[in-house]
ZADREN-362868 format. One record per residue: z negated, y, x negated of N, C-alpha, C, CB in turn. Coordinates in steps of 0.05 Angstrom, whole numbers, plus 32768, in hexadecimal, padded with zeros to 4 digits. Each point is the difference from the previous one (the first is absolute). Last residue first. Glycine has a CB too. Example, Ala and Ser with C-alpha at 12.3 -4.5 7.8 and 13.67 -1.06 7.14 Angstrom:
BEGIN
  n.up  n.north  n.east  ca.up  ca.north  ca.east  c.up  c.north  c.east  cb.up  cb.north  cb.east
  7F72     7FD3    7EFF   7FFF      8018     7FF0  7FF2     8016    800F   802B      7FF3     7FE8
  7FD6     7F9A    8012   8000      8018     8012  8000     8018    7FEE   7FE7      7FE9     8026
END
This chain:
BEGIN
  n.up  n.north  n.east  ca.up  ca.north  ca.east  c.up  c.north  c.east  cb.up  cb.north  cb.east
  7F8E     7AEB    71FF   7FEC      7FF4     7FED  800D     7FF7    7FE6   7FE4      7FF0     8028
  8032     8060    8016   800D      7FE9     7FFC  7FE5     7FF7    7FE8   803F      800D     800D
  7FB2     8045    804C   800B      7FEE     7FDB  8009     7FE6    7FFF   7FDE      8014     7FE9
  8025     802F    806F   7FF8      7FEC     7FFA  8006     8001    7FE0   8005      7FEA     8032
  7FD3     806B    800D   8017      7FF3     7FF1  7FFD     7FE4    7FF4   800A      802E     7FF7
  7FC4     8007    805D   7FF6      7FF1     7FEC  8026     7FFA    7FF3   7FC2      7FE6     801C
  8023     802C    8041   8009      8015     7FF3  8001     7FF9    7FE5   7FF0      801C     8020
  7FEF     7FA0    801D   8020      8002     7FFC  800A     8017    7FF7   8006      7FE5     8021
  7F9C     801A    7FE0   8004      7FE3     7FF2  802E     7FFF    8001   7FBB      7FDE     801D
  800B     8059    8018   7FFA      8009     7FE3  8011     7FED    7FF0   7FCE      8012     8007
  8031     7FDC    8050   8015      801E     8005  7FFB     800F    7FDA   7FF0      8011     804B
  7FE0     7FA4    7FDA   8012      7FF0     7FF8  8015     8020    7FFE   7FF3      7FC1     801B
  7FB3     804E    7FF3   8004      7FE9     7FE7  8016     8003    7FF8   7FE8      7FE0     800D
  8008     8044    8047   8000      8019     7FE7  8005     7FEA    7FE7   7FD7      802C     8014
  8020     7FAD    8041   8017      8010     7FFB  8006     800B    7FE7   7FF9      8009     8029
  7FB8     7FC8    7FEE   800E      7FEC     7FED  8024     8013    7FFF   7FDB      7FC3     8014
  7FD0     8066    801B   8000      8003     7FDE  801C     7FED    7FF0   7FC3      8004     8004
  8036     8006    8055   8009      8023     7FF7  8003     7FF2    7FE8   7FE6      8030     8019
  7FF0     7F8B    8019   802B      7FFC     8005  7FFE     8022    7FEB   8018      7FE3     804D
  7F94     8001    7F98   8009      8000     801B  801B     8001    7FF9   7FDA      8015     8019
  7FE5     7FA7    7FAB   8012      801D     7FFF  8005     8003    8026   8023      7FF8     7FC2
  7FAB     7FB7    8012   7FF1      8025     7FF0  800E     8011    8010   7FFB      7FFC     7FC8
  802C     7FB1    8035   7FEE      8004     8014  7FEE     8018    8003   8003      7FD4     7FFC
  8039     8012    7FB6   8016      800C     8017  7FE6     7FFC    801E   8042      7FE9     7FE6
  7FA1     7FF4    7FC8   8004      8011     7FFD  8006     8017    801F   800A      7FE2     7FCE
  7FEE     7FC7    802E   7FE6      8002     8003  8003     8026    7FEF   7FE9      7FBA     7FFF
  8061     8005    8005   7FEF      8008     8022  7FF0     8009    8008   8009      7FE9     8007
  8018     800E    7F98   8013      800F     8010  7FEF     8004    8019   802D      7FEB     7FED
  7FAF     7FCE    7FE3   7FF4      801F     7FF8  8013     8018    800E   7FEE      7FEE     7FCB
  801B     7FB2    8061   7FF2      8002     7FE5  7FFA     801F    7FFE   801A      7FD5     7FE8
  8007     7FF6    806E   7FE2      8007     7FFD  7FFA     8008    7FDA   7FF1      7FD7     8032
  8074     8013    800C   7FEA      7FFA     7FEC  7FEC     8017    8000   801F      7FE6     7FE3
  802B     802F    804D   8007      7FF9     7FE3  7FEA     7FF7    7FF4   8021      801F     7FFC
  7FDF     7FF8    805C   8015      7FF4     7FFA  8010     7FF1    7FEF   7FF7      8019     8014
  7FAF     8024    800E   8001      7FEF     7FF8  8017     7FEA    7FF1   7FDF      8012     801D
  801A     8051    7FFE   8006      7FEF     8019  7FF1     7FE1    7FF6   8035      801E     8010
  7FD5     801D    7FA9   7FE2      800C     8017  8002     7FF2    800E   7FFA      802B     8003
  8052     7FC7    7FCF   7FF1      7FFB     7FF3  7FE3     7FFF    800B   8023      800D     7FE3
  802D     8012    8039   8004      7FDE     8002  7FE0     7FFF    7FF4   8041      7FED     7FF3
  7FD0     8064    8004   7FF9      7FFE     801D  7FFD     7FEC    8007   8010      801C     800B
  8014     7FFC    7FAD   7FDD      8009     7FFC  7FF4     7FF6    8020   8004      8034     7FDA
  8061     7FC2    800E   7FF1      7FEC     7FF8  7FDD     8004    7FFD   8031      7FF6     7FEA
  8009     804E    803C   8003      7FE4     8017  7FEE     7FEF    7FE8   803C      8001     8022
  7FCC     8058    7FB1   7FF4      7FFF     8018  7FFE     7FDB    800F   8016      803C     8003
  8029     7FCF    7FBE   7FE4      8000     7FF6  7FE9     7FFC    800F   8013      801B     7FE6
  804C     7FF8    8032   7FF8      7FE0     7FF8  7FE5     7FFE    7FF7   802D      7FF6     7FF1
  7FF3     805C    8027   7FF9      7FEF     801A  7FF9     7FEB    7FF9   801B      8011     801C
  7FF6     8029    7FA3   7FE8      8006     7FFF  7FF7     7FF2    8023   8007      8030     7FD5
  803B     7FB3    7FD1   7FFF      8005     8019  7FEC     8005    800E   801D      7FEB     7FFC
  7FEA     8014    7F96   8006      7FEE     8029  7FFD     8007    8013   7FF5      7FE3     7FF9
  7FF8     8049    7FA9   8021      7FFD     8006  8001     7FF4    8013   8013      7FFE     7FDA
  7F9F     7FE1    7FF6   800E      801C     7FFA  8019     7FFB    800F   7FEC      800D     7FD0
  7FD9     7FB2    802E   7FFE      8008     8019  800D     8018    7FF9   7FD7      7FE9     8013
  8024     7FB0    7FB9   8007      8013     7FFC  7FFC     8018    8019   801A      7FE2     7FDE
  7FA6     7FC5    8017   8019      8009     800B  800A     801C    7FF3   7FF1      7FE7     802B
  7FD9     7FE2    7F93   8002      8001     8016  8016     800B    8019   7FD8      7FFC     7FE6
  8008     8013    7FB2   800A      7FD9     8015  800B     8001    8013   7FDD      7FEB     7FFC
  800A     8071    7FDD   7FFB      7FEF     7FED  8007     7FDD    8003   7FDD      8028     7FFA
  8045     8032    8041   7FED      7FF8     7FF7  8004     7FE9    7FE6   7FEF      800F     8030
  8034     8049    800B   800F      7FE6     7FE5  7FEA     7FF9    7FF4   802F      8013     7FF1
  7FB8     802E    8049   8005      7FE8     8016  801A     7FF5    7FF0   7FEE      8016     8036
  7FCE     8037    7FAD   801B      8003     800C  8010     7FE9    800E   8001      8020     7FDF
  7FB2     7FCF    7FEB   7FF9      801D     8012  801A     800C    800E   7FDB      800F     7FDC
  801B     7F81    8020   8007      8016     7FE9  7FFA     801A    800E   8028      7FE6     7FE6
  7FCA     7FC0    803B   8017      8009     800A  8007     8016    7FE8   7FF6      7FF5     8037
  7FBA     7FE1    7FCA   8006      7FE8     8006  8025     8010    8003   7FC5      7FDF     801B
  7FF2     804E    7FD6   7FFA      7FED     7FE7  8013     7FE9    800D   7FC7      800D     7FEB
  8031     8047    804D   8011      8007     7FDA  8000     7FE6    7FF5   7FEB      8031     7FF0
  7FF5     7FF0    806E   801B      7FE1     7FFD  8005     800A    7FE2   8024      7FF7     8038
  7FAB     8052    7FF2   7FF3      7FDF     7FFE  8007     7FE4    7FFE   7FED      8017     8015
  8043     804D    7FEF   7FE9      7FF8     7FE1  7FEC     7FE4    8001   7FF9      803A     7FFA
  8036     7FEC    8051   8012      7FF1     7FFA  7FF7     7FF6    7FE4   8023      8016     801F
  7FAC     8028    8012   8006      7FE8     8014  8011     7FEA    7FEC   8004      8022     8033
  7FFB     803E    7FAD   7FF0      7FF7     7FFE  7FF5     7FDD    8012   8002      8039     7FF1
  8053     7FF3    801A   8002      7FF1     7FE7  7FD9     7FFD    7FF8   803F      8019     7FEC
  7FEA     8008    806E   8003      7FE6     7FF4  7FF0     7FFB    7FE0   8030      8002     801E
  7FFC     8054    7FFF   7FF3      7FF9     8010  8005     7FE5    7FFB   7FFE      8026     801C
  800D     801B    7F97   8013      7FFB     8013  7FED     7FEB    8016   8031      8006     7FDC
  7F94     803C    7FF3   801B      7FFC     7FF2  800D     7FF6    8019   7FF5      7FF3     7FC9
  7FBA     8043    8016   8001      7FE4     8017  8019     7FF2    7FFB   7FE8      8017     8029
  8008     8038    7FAE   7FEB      7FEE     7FED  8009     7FE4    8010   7FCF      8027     7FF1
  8054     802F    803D   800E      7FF2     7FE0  7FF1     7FE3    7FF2   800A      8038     7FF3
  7FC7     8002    804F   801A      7FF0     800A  8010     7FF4    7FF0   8001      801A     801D
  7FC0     801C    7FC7   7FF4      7FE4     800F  800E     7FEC    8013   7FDD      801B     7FFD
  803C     803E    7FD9   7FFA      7FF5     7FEC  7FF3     7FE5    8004   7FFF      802C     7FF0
  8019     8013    8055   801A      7FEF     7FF5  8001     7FF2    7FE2   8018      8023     801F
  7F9F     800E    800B   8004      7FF0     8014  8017     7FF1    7FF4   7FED      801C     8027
  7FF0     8023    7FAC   7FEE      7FE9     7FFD  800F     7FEE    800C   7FD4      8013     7FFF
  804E     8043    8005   8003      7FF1     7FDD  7FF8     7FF0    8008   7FFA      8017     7FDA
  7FED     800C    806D   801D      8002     8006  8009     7FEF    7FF1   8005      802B     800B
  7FAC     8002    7FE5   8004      7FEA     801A  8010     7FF5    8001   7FF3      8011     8016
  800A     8042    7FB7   7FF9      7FE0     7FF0  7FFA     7FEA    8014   7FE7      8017     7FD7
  803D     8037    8051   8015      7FF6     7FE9  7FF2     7FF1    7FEE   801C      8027     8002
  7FB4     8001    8041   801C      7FEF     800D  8012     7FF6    7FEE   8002      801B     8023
  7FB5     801D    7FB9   7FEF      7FE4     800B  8019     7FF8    800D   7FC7      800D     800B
  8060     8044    7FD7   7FEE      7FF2     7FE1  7FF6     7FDF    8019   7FDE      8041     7FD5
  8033     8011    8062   8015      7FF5     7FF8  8004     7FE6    7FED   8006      802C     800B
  7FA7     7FFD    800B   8010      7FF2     801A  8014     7FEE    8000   7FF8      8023     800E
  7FE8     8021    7FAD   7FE8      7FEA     8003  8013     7FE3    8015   7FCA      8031     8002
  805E     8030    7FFA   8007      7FEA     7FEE  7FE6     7FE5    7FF2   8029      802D     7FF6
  7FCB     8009    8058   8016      7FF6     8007  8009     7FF3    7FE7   8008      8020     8024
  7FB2     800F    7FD8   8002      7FF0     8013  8012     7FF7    7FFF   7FEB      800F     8015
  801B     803C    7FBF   7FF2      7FEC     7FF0  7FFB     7FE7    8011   7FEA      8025     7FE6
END
């Protein structure tokens, strides 16, 4: 009876754990949910730069032009300053997994 108590608690542990793993999804994309109103939840945005489908070095280097100051002081710089080098990885590693649409 122990043992299937034992057995039973490792196996809803177990359910949970890969049930909370699942929920999290691909690394980035919560990080990357903060560029929606300007890039689209998937990065075929609405105006603005298209980011689905690019290059996730090109992405990366321009967040960096961007923190660096390089590119202007507007909302980009002031975004991309928020982020550590991990987080703007994961952005741009979300952002070039991303299929591009055609507008």
């Amino acid at each position: 009876m122990q043992r299937t108590r034992i057995l039973f608690l490792a196996l809803a542990l177990s359910t949970g754990l890969a049930s909370a793993q699942a929920q999290v999804g691909q690394p980035g994309r919560l990080l990357a949910s903060n560029c929606f109103q300007c890039h689209g939840t998937n990065g075929n945005g609405p105006g603005f730069d298209t980011l689905a489908g690019k290059s996730a070095s090109e992405i990366y280097q321009e967040l960096k032009e961007f923190q660096s100051g390089k590119e202007g002081n507007g909302i980009m710089a002031r975004h991309a300053m928020a982020y550590t080098d991990a987080q703007m990885q994961l952005i741009a590693n979300w952002f070039a997994s991303q299929a591009q649409t055609s507008r």
